[in-house]
LOLOTI-168311 format. One record per residue (C-alpha): residue in three letters; x, y, z. Coordinates in steps of 0.1 Angstrom, whole numbers, plus 5000, padded with zeros to 4 digits. Example, Ala and Ser with C-alpha at 12.3 -4.5 7.8 and 13.67 -1.06 7.14 Angstrom:
% residues 2
ALA512349555078
SER513749895071
% end
This chain:
% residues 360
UNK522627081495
UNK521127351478
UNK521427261435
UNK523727501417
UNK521427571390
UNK518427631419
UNK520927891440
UNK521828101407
UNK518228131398
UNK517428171433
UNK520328431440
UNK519128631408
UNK515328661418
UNK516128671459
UNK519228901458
UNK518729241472
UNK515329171487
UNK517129131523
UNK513829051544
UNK513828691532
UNK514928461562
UNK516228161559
UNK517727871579
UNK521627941583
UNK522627611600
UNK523727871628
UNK522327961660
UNK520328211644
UNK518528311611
UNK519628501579
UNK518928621547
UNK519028351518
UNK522528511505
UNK523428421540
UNK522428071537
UNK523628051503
UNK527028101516
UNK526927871545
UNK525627601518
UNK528527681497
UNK531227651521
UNK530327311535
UNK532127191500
UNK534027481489
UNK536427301468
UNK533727051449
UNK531627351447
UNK534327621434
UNK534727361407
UNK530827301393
UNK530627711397
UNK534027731375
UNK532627511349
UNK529027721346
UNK530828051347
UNK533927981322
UNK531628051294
UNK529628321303
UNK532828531319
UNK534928431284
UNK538228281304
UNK538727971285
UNK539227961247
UNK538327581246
UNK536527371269
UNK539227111273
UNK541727231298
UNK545627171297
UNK545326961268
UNK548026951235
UNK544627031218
UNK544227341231
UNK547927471226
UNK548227281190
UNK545027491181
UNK546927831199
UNK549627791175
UNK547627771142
UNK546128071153
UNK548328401142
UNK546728591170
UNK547028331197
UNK548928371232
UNK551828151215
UNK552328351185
UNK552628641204
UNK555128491228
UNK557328351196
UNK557028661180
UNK558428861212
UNK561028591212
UNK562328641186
UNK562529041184
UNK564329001211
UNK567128831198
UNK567428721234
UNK569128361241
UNK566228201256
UNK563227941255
UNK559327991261
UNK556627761275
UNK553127831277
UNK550127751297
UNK546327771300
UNK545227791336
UNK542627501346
UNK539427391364
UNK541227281393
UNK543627611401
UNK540327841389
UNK538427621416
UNK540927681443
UNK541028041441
UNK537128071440
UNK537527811473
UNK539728111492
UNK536628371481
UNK534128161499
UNK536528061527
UNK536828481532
UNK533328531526
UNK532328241552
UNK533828461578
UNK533428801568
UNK530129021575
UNK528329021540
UNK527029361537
UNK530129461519
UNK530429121503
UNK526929051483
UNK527929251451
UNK531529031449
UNK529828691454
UNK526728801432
UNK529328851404
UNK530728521414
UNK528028321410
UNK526628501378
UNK530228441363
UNK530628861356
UNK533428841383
UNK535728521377
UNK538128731354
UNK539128921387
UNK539828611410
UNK541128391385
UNK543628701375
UNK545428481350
UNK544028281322
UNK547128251299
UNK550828211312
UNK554028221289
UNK557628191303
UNK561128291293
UNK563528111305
UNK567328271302
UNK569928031288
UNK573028271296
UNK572828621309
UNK573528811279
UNK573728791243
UNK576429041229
UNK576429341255
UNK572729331261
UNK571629101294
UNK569028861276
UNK566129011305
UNK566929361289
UNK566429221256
UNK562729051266
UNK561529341284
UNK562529621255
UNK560729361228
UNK557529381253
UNK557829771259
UNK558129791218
UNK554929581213
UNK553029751239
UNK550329941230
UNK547330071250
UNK544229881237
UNK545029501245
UNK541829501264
UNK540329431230
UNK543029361206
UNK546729421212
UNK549329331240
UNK549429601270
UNK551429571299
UNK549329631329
UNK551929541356
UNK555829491356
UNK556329331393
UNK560729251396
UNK561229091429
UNK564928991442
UNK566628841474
UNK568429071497
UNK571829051481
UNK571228931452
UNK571129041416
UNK567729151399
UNK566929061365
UNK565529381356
UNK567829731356
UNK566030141364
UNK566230221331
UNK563629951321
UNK561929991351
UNK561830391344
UNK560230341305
UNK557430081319
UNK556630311342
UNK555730551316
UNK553330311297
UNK549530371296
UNK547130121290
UNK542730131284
UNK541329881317
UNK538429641307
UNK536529891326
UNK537530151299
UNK539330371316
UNK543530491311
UNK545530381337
UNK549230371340
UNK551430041338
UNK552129961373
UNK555629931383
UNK556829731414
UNK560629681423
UNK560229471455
UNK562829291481
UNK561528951491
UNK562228821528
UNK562328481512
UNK564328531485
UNK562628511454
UNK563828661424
UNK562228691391
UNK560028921372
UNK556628881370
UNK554829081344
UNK550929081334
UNK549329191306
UNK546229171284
UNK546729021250
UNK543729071228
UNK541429071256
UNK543028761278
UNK544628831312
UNK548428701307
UNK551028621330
UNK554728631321
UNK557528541339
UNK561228591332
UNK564128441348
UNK567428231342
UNK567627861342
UNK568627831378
UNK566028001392
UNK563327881377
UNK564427541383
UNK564527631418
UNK561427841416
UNK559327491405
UNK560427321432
UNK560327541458
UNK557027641455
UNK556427291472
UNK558027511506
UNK555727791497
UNK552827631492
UNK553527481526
UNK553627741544
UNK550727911524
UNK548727601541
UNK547627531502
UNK546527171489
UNK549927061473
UNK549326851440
UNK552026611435
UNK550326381410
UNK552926491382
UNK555826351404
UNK557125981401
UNK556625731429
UNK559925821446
UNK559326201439
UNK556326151456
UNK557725981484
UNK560726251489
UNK557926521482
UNK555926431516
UNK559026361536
UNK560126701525
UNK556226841536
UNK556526681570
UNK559826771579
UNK559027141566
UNK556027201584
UNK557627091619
UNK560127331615
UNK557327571607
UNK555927481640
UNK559427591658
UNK559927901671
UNK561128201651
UNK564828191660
UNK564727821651
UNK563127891618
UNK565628181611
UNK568827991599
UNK566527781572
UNK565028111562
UNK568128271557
UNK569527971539
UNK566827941513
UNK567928311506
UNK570728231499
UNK570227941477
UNK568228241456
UNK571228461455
UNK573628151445
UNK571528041416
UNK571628391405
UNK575028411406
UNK575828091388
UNK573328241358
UNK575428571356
UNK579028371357
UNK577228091332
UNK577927811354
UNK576527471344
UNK576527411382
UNK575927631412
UNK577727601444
UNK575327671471
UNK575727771505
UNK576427551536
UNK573527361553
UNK572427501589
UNK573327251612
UNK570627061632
UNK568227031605
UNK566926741589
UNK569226641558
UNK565726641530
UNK565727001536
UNK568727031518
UNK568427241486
UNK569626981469
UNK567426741480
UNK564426961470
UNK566126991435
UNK565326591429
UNK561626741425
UNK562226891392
UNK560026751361
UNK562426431349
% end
């Protein structure tokens, strides 16, 4: 196993040179970016990690060296300029009725998205590769995969305050603090993304849509670009707003939904990241959590092994559960009624069932 230290160096000197041949592992020879790759892959995920932890620095993602920790979001909050400030003081010009919680993304969900990079790279022909990975490994690049480095998240208590829907609330406060230089120091909105369930009730309304739309922002790169504005129907169901941004410098994701939802949005992703084939992390769950968690894994990737038109009634179920949550935030119900269970299936599949996986 080639050292990481010994492959940057290496990759620095030997990049570009392209004569160089070196021993692939394959039936045939390569260059050493070739071999680097193939040496990288054979442990993607341990090796997505040590190049996370020698890049964070140099590429400027992390504010503090120790991940998800009370220390790093107690030191946030002191700071007037911090992620959390920024996310109280939108809160609160709002007027919205609503909560916020915050996160900084770590090692291991860094690590996993570098791990997909290789994975592509492993099979792709390099020529049009080098320049990405090259940034990779020389830590210039991680801001790009990693996408995110801050999260904050409003979550809707009731679905309006006075006249005003609390989502119209949030997302006039951020259109009101936007301004176009939160590359360096500032909050721009680079993307307003509000996806929704066939049939069922987005949080966003074309007005808002229509004045992010008209938003300009400078890129890292430098250069003016207009906030992007997507208004998307989702096969699955999904519905919530997803919004990025750059707050003094710092890719941010923001999400916005209601209570329901994003109740249902945390445990579902346990079905999503199913059938995304992603490595499901279920240390945070209790023993029995744990326990329902895999049955609910198993059972879900047999179905996922059916045929289409034995799939379909589950998929249109889970669609529904979307637009019944919704509908339970806009009527302020304490608790949803949700839609009748196909027949046939096995019983853990049951929304309900999947609910027992939220955070206790």
């Amino acid at each position: 196993m080639i050292r990481l230290n010994g492959a940057i160096s290496a990759l620095k000197n030997a990049y570009g040179a392209g004569k160089v041949v070196y021993s692939t592992g394959q039936k045939s020879a390569g260059t050493m970016f070739d071999a680097f790759v193939v040496t990288m892959s054979k442990n993607a995920q341990k090796n997505a990690k040590a190049i996370v932890r020698e890049t964070e620095q140099k590429a400027g993602i992390f504010s503090n060296s120790k991940l998800n920790t009370p220390e790093v979001i107690a030191k946030a909050k002191d700071n007037p300029d911090s992620l959390v400030a920024i996310a109280e003081e939108l809160l609160a010009s709002s007027k919205a009725d609503a909560v916020i919680s915050y996160r900084v993304k770590g090692v291991n969900s860094t690590a996993d998205k570098i791990k997909k990079k290789f994975d592509t790279f492993k099979n792709s022909s390099y020529e049009n590769e080098q320049d990405k990975i090259k940034e990779i490994i020389l830590g210039n690049g991680v801001r790009e995969i990693v996408g995110d480095s801050f999260g904050m998240r409003f979550i809707l208590n009731s679905e309006k305050t006075g006249k005003m829907n609390n989502s119209t609330r949030v997302y006039r406060a951020m259109a009101e603090k936007h301004t176009p230089n939160g590359n360096t120091k500032g909050f721009s909105l680079t993307s307003f993304e509000d996806y929704y369930g066939k049939g069922v009730e987005p949080y966003s309304s074309k007005p808002v849509r229509d004045s992010f739309a008209h938003l300009k922002y400078i890129s890292s790169q430098g250069t003016e670009k207009n906030t992007l504005v997507a208004f998307t129907q989702k096969p699955s169901g999904y519905t919530r707003t997803n919004t990025d941004a750059l707050i003094n410098g710092v890719k941010t994701e923001i999400q916005i939904g209601g209570k329901h939802t994003t109740k249902w949005g945390d445990v579902e992703h346990v079905l999503y990241d199913t059938r995304q084939g992603k490595r499901i992390d279920l240390s945070h769950y209790t023993d029995e959590q744990k326990q329902l968690a895999n049955e609910i894994i198993r059972e879900y990737k047999k179905l996922l092994g059916q045929p289409a038109d034995v799939q379909a009634p589950y998929n249109k179920y889970l669609n529904e559960v979307w637009g019944n949550l919704r509908a339970a935030e806009q009527q302020n119900l304490t608790n949803p009624v949700l839609s009748g269970f196909p027949e046939g299936l096995p019983d853990v599949l049951r929304a309900e069932n999947i609910m027992k996986l939220a955070h206790v």
